[in-house]
N, C-alpha and C positions, 0 to 999 in steps of 0.2 A: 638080322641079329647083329651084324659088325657094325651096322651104323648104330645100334642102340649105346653098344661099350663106348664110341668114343668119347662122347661128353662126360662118362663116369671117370676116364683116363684124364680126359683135362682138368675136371675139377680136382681130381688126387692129385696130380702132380702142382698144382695153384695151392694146394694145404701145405705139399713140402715145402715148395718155395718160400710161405708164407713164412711159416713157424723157421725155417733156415734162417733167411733174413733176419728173425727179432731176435734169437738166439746169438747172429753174429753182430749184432745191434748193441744186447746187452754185455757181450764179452768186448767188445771197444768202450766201451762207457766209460768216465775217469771215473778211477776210487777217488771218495773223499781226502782231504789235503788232511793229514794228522793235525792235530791241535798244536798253537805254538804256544798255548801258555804253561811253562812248566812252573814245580813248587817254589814258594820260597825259602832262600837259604834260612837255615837250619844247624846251627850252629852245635849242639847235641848230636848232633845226629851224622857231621862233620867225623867230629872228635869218635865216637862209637866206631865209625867206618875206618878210621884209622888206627881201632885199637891202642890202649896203653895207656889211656887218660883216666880210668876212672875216680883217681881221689879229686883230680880235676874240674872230671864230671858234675859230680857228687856237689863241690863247692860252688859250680855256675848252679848249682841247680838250688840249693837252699840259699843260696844270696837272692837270688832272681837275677842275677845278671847274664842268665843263658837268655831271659827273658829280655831286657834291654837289648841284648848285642841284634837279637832278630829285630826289635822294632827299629833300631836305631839307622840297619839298613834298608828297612822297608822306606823309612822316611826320610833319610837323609841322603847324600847325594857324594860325600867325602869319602864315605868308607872307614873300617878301622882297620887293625890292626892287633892281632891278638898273639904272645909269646907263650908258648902255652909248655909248661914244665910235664914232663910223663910220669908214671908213676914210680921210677926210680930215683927223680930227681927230690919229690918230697919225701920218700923212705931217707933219703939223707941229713934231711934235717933232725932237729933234736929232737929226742921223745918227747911228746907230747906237746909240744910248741904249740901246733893248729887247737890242741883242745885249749889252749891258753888263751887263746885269741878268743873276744869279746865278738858278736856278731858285726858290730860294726868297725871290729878290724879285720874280719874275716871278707867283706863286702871290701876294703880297700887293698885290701892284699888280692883281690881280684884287677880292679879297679888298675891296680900300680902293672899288669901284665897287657893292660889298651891301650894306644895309642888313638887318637879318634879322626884318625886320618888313614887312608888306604897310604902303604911303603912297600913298592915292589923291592927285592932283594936287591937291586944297581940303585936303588934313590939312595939308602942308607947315609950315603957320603954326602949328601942335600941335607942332611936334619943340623938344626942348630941347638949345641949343649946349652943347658943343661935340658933333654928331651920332655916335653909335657904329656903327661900320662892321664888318664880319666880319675885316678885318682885324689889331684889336687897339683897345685902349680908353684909350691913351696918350693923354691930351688935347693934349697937347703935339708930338708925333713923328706922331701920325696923328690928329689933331684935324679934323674936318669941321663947317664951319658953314655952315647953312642960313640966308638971308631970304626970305619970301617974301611978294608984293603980286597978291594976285589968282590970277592963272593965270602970271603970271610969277616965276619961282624961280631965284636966286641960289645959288652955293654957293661957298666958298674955302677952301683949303687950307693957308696961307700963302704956298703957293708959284706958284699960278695959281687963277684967277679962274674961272670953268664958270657957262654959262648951259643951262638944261634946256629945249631945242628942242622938245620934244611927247612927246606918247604913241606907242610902237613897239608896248607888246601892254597888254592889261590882265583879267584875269579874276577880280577881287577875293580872289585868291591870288597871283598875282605880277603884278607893275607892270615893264614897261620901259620907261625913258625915255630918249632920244635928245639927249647932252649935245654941247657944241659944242666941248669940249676933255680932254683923257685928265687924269686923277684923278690928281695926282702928289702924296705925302704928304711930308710934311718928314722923314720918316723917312731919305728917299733923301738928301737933301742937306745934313742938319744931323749935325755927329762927335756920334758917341755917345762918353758922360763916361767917363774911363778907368777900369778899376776899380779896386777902394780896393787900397793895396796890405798882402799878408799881414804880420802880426803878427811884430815881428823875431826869430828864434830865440836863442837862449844861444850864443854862443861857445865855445869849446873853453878858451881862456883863460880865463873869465870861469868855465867852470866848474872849470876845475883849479886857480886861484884860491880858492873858495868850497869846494875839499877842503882844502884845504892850511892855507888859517883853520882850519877845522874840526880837522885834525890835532894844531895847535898847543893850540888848547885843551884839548885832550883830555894831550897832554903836561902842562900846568899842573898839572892836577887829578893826574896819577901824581905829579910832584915834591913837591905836597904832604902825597900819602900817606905818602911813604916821609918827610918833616921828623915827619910825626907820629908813627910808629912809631919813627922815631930817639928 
């Protein structure tokens, strides 16, 4: 009978070991490496996470230029820069300004808060006045000038002053900064020059005039004919 049990002992203790082994197999195993593709920025959703933007919001969002500023660094390689006013800084404006704005000054009054280049807060002192904005390149009508001393940055418009309150996002592709007044270009409040006016036409006179000369000489020249033939 003792010799029947041993092989039943050997094979049990050949299962522990078995099943031990895979068990300490599986618990050494590497986890998978997490995924390195994360989302793309998100420029809504920036501004959301930082609270205090929503008239902001609001106007990237029926311009479409929350839309651009994502594609823009999906596909480009410069980066922007965006000054982004909070929503005390547009409560300071005049009533009803924004509803006065036309959709396509509502779209440049975004436009005039881009810069289309990434500017870490120490480049500042690099930009050459008058700064060019995504708005247009008029030096005059949408001219933005930067000063800057340190970590403190000045900017003017002609028509109001902006100081840059801090960093809202940064990722050495787009820059937010959190300015203390809404970006108003001279565009909005200076007449644009009439245009020249079109080149004056010929008259109806003027032209049955210059037949009627015409007619007359042409008369001479037959009177003469016939003195010669006479």
């Amino acid at each position: 009978m003792v010799m029947m049990k041993h092989p039943f002992l050997s094979f049990t203790l050949l299962l522990i070991v078995f099943f031990s082994s895979t068990t300490t197999l599986a618990q050494k195993s590497p986890a998978p490496a997490p995924s390195t593709d994360t989302a793309p920025t998100d420029i809504i959703r920036i501004l959301k996470k930082a609270g205090g933007f929503t008239t902001l919001i609001r106007l990237l969002q029926t311009t479409q230029v929350s839309t651009q500023i994502n594609s823009q660094l999906l596909n480009s390689n410069g980066g922007l820069t965006l000054f982004a006013p909070n929503d005390n800084s547009f409560s300071s404006l005049k009533p009803g300004f924004l509803n006065s704005l036309s959709d396509e000054q509502k779209n440049k009054l975004i436009q005039f808060h881009l810069l289309p280049t990434f500017v870490s807060m120490s480049n500042f002192d690099t930009l050459s006045n008058p700064v060019r904005t995504q708005a247009g390149d008029d030096p005059y009508r949408l001219g933005l000038n930067v000063t800057s001393s340190g970590n403190q940055v000045n900017m003017t418009t002609g028509i109001v002053n902006v100081t840059v309150g801090g960093t809202v996002y940064t990722d050495h592709q787009l820059a937010v900064y959190q300015v203390d007044k809404v970006l108003l270009p001279r565009d909005f409040f200076v007449a644009k020059p009439p245009a020249p006016a079109p080149a004056p036409e010929k008259t109806k006179s003027s032209k049955k005039k210059s037949s009627d000369s015409d007619g007359g000489v042409a008369g001479d020249d037959d009177s003469g004919a016939v003195n010669v033939k006479q």
